[in-house]
Rosetta silent file (secondary structure, phi, psi, omega in degrees, C-alpha in Angstrom):
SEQUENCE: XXXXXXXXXXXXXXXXXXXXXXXXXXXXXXXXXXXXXXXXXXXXXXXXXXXXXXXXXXXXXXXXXXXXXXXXXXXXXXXXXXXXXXXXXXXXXXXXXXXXXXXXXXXXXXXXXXXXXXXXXXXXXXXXXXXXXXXXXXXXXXXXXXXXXXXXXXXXXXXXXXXXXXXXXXXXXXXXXXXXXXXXXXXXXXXXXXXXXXXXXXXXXXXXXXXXXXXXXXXX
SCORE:     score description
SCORE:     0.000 S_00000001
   1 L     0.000  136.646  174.926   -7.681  -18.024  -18.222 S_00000001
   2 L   -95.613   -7.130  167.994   -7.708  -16.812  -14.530 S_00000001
   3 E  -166.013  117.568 -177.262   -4.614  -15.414  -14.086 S_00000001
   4 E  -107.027  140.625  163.229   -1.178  -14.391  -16.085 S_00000001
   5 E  -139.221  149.737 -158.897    1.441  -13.326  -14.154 S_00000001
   6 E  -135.620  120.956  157.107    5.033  -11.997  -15.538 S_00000001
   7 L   -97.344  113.184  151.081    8.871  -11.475  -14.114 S_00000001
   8 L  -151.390  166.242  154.842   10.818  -10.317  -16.469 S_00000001
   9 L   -36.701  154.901  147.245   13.656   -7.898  -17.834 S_00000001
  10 H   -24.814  -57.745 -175.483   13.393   -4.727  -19.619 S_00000001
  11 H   -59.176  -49.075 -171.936   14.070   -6.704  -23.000 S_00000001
  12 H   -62.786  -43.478 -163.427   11.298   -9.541  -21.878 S_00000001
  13 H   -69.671  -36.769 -164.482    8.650   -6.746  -20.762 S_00000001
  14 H  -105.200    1.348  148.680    8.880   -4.890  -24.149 S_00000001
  15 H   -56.663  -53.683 -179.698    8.985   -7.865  -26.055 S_00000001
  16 H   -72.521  -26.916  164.826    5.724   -8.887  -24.684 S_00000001
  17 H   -43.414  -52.344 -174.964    4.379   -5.271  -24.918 S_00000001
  18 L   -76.199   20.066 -153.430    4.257   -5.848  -28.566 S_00000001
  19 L  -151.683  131.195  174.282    2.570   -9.467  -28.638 S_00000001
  20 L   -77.483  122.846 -179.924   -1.409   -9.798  -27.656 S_00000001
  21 L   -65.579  166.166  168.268   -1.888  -11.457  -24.233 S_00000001
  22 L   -81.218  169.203  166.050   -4.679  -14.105  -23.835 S_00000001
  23 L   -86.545  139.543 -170.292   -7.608  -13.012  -22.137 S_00000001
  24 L  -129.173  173.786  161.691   -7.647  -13.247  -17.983 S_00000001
  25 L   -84.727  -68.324 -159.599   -9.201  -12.009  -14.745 S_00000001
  26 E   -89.623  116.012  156.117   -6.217  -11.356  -13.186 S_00000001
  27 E  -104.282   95.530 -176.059   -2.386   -9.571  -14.504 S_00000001
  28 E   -92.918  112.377  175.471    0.448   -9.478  -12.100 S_00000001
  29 E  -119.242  109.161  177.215    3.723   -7.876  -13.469 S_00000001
  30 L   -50.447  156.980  151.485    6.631   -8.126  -11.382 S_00000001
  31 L  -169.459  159.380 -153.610    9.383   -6.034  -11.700 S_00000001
  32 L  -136.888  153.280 -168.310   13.183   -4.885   -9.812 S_00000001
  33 L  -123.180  172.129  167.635   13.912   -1.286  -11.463 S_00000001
  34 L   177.192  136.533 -172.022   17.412    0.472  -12.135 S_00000001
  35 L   -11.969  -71.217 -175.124   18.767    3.538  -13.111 S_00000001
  36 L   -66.468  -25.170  171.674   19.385    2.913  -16.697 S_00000001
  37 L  -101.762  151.400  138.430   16.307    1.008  -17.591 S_00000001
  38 L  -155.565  -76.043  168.451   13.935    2.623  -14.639 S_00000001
  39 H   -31.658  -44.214 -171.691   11.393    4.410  -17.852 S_00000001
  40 H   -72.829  -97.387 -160.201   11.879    1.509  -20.520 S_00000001
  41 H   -32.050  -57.441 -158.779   10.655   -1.153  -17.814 S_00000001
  42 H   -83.592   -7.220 -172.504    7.907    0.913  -16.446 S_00000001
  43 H   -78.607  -28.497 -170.444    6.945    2.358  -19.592 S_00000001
  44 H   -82.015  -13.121 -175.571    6.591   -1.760  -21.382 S_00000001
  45 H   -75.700  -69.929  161.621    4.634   -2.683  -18.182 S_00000001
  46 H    -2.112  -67.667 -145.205    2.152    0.367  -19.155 S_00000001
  47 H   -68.079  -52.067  177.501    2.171   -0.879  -22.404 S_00000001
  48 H   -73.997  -17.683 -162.683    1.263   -4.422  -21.716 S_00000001
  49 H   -81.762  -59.981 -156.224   -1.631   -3.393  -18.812 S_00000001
  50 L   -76.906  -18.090 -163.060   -3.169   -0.699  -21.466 S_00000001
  51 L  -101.413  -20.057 -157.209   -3.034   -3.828  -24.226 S_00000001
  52 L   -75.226  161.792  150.602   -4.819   -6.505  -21.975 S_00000001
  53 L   -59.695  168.694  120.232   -8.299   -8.083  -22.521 S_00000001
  54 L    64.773  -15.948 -169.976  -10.690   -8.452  -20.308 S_00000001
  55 L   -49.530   70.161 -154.939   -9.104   -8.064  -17.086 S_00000001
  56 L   -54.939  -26.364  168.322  -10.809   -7.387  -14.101 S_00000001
  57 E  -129.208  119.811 -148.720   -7.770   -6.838  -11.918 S_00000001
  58 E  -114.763  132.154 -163.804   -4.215   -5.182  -12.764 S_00000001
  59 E  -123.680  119.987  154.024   -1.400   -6.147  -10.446 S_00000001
  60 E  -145.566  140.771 -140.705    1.870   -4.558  -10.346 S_00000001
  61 E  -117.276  121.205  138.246    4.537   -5.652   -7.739 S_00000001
  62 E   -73.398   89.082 -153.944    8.037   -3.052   -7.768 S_00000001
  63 L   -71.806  -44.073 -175.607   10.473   -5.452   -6.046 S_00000001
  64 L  -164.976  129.661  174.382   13.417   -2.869   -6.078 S_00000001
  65 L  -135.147   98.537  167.598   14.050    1.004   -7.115 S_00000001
  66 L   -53.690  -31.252 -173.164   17.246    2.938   -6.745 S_00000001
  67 L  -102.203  146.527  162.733   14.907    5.731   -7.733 S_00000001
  68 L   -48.428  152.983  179.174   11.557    7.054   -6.019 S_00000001
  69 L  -107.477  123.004 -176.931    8.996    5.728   -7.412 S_00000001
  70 L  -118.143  171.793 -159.828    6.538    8.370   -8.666 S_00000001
  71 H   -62.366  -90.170  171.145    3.152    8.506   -9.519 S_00000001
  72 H    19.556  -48.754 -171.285    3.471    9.744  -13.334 S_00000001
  73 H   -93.141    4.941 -167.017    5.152    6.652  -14.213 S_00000001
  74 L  -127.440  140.861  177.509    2.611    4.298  -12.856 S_00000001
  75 L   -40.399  128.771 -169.413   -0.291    2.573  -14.369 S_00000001
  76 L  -104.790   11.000 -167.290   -3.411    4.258  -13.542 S_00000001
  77 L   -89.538   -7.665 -167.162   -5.718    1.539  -14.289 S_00000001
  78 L   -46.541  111.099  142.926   -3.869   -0.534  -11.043 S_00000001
  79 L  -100.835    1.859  177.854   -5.947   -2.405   -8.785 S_00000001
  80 E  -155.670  146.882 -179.852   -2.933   -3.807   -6.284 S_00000001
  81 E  -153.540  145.750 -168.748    0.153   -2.310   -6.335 S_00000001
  82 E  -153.092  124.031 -171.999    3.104   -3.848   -4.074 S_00000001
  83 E  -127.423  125.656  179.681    6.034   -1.328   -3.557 S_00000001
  84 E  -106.820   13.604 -173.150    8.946   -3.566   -1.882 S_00000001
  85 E  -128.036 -172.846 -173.832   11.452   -0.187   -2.084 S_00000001
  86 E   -66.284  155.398 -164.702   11.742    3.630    0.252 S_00000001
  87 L  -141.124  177.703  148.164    8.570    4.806   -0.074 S_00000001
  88 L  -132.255  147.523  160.581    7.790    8.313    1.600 S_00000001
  89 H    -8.021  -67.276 -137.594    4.168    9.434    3.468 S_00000001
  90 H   -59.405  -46.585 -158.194    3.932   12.064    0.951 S_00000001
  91 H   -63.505  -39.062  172.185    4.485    9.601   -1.924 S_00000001
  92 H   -67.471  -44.779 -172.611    1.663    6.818   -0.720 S_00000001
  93 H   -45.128  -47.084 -173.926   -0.943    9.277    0.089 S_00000001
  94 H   -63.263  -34.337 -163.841   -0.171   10.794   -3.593 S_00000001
  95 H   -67.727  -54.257  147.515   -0.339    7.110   -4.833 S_00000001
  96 H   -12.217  -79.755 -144.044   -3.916    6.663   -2.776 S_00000001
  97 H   -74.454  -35.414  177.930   -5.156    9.478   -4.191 S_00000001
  98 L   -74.547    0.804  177.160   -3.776    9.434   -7.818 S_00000001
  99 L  -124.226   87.446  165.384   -4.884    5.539   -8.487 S_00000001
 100 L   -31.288  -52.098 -179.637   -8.576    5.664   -9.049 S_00000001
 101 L  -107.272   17.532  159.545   -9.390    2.020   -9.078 S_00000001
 102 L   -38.949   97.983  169.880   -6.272    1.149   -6.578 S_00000001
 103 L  -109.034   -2.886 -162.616   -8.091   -1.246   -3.891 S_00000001
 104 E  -125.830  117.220  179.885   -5.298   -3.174   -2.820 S_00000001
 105 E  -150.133  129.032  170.681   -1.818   -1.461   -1.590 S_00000001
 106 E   -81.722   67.162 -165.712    1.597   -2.886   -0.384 S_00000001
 107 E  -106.534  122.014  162.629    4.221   -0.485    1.158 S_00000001
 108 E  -111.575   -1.132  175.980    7.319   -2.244    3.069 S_00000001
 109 E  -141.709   66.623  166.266    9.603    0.384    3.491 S_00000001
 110 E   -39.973  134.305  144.697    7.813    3.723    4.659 S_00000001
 111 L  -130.240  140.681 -175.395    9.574    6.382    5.371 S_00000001
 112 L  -117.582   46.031 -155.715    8.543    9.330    7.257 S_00000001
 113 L   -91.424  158.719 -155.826   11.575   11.664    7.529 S_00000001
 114 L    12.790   80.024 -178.507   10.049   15.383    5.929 S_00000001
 115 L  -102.638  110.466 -168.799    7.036   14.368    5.758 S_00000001
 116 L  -111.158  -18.491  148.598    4.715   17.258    4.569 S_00000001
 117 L   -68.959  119.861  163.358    1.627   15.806    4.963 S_00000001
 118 L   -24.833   71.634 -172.129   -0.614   16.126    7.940 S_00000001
 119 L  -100.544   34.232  177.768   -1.702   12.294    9.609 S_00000001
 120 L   -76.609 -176.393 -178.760   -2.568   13.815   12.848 S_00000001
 121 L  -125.927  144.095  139.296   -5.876   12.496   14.510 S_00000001
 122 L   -93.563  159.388  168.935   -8.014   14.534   16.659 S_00000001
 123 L   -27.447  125.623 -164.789   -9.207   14.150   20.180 S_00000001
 124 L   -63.302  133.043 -164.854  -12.046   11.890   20.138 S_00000001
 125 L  -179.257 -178.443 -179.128  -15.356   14.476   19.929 S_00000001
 126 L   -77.250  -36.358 -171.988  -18.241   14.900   17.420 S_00000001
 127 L   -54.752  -29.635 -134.227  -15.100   17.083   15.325 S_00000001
 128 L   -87.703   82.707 -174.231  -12.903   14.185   15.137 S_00000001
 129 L  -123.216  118.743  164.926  -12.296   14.634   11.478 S_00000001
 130 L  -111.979 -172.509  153.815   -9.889   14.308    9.119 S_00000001
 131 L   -24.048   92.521 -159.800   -9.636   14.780    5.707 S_00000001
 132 L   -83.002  153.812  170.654  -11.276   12.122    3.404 S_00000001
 133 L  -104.256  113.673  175.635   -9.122   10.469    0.640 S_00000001
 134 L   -40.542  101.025 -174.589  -10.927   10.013   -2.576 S_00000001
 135 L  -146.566  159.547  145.112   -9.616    6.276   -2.745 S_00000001
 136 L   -86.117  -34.916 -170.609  -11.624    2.929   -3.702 S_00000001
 137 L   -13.873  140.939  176.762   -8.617    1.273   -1.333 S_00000001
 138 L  -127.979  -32.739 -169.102  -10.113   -1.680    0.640 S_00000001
 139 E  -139.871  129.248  161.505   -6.921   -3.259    1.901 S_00000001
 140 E  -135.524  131.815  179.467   -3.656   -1.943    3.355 S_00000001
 141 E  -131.289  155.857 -150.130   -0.523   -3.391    4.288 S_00000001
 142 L   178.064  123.855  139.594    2.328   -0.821    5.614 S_00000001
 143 L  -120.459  139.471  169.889    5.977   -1.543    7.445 S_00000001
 144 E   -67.933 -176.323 -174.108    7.751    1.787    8.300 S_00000001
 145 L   -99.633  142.382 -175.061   11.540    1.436    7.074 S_00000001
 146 L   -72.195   79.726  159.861   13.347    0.185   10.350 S_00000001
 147 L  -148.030 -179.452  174.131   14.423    3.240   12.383 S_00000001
 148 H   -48.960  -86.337 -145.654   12.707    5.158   15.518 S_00000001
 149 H   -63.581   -5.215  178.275   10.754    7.016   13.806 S_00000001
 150 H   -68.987  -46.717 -174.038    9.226    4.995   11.393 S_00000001
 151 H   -41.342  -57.710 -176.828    8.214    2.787   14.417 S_00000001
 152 H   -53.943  -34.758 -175.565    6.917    5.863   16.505 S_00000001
 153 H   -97.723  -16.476  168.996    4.683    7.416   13.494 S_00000001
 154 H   -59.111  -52.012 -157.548    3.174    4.033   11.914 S_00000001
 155 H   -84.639   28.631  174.316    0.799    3.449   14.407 S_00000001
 156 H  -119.624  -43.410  164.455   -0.809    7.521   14.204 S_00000001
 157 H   -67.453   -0.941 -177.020   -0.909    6.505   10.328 S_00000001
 158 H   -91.215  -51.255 -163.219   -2.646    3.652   10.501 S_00000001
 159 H   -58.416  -42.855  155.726   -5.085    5.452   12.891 S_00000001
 160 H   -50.624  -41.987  157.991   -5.147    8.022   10.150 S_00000001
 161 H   -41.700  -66.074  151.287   -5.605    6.083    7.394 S_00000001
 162 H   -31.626  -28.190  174.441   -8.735    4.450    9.158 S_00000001
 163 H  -113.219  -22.955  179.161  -10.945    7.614    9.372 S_00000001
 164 L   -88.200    7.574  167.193   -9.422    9.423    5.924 S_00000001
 165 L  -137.263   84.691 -159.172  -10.648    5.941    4.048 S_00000001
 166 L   -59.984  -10.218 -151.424  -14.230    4.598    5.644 S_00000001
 167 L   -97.079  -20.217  179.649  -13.858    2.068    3.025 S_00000001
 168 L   -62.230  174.235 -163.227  -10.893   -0.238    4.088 S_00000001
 169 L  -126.649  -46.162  170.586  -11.612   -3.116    5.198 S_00000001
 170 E  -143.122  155.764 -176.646   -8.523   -4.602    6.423 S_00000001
 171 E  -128.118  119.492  151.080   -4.882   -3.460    7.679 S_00000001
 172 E  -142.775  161.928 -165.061   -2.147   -5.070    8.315 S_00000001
 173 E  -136.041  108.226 -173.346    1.218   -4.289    9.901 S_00000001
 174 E   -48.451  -45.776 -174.492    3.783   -6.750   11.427 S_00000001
 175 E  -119.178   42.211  166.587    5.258   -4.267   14.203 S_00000001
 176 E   -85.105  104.123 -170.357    2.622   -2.835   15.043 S_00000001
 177 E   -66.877  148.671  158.787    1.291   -3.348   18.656 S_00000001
 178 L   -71.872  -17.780 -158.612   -2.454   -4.057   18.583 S_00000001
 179 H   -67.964  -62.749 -165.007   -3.226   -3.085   22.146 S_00000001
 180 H   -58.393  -75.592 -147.510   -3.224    1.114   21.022 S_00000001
 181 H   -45.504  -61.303 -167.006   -5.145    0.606   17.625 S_00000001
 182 H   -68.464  -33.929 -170.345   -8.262   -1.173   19.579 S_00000001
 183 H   -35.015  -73.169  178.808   -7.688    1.284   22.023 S_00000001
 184 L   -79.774   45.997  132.781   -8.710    3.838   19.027 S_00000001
 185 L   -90.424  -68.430 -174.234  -11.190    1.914   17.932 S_00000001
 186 L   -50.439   16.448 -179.148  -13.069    1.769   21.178 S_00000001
 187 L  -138.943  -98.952 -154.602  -12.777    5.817   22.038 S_00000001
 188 L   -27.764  -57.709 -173.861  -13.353    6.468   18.623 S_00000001
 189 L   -74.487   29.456  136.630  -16.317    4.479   16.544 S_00000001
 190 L   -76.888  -31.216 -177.866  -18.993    6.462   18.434 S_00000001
 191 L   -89.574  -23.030 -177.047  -18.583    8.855   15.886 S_00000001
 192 L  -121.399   83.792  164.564  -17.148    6.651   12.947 S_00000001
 193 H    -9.504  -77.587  164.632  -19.076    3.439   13.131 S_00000001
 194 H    -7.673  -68.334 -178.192  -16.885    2.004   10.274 S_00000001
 195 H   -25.111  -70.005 -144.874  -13.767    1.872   12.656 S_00000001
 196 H   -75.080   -8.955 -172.918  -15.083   -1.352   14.565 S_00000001
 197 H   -66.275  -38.789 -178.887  -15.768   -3.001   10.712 S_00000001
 198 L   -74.436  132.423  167.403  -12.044   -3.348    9.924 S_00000001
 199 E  -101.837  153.304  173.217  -10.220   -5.941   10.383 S_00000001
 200 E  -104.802  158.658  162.799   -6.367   -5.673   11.698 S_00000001
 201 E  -122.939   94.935 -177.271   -3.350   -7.860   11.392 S_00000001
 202 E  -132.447 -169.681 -166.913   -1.196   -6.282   14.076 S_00000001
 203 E  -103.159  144.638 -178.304    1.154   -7.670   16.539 S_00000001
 204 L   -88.504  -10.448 -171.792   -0.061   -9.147   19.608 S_00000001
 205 L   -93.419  138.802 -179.313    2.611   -8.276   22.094 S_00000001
 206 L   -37.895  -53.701  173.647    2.253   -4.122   23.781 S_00000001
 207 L  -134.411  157.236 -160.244    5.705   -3.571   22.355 S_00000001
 208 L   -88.468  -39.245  165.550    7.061   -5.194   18.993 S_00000001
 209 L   -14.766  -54.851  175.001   10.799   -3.355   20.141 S_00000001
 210 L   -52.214  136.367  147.842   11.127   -6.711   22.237 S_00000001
 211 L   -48.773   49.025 -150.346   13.145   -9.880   20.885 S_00000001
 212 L  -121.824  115.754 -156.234   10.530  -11.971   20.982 S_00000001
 213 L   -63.397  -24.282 -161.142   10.834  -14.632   17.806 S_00000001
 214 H   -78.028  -29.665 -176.626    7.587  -15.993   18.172 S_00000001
 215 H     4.302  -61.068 -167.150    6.151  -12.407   16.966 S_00000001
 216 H   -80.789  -53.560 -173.030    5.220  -12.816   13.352 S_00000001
 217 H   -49.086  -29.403 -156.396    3.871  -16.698   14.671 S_00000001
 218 L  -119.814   16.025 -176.069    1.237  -14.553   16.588 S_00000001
 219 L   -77.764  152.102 -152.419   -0.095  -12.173   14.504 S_00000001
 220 L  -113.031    0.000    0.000   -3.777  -12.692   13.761 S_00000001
């Protein structure tokens, strides 16, 4: 089989925990969280991911969370993860670093108010070094949560992100202008090669602020 993928309840998830899946490449588990279940659900997802066959890739999509979603509680065998709730800095980087075979990662609602991690870049030089993140990560997609500052600080994480992971491969971000990004590609990737390798999916217009509907039509 090439691919099972499962939405369900709390009730559904831990039903299926207890009953052997067929063998697949691919396992996608969907799932919307809530207070009262928010352990039972992620704990029956666990259950079925740790139970599968064969799988080459482990999928799990968090739709909705009233609660942060922390690392502890999350599969660690994950090769995509899709977080569709608030998200914090601190909280991807820890996700990054805390999912060994994580290559694939979804965040739609960043946020980066106290934010204790460090994403500055430095002035383009032979120093212009940051920190590398132990990650396999290949692919990132990232929207800040829709206020100033998420707007103002995604595009100095994405440039961060680019030199603390040589290995992605592609980024993309809906309101993101593209214009700055090549900019720091082009000052940068005498010293980091890599940089010019990635590809982006950024917005084509200087600023994304504007009403301008065709946006999303013109992103590459």
């Amino acid at each position: 089989m090439e691919e099972i993928s499962i939405t369900a309840s709390t009730r559904v998830l831990q039903r299926i925990a207890n009953r052997p899946l067929p063998a697949a490449k691919r396992l996608e588990i969907v799932i919307s969280l809530d207070a009262d279940d928010y352990l039972d659900t992620l704990g029956a997802a666990n259950r079925i991911f740790e139970g599968t066959r064969a799988v080459s890739k482990l999928s799990l999509a968090i739709v909705y969370s009233p609660l942060p979603v922390t690392l502890e509680f999350i599969y660690r065998g994950l090769a995509r993860l899709e977080l569709c709730t608030d998200v914090s800095v601190d909280m991807m980087l820890g996700i990054i670093r805390g999912l060994p075979s994580l290559v694939e990662l979804e965040v739609s609602m960043l946020s980066f108010g106290h934010a204790s991690e460090d994403i500055s870049v430095p002035e383009p030089g032979a120093d212009c070094t940051v920190g590398l993140l132990d990650a396999q990560l290949e692919r990132l997609e990232i929207e800040a949560a829709r206020d100033k500052l998420g707007q103002d600080m995604l595009p100095d994480l994405i440039k961060y992100m680019m030199l603390a992971v040589p290995g992605l491969k592609f980024i993309r971000s809906h309101r993101v202008p593209r214009r700055p990004i090549a900019e720091f590609v082009d000052a940068y990737s005498k010293w980091h090669p890599h940089l010019a390798e990635i590809k982006l999916a950024l917005s084509t217009f200087d600023s994304v602020a504007k009403p301008e509907p065709a946006s999303i039509a013109n992103l590459q």
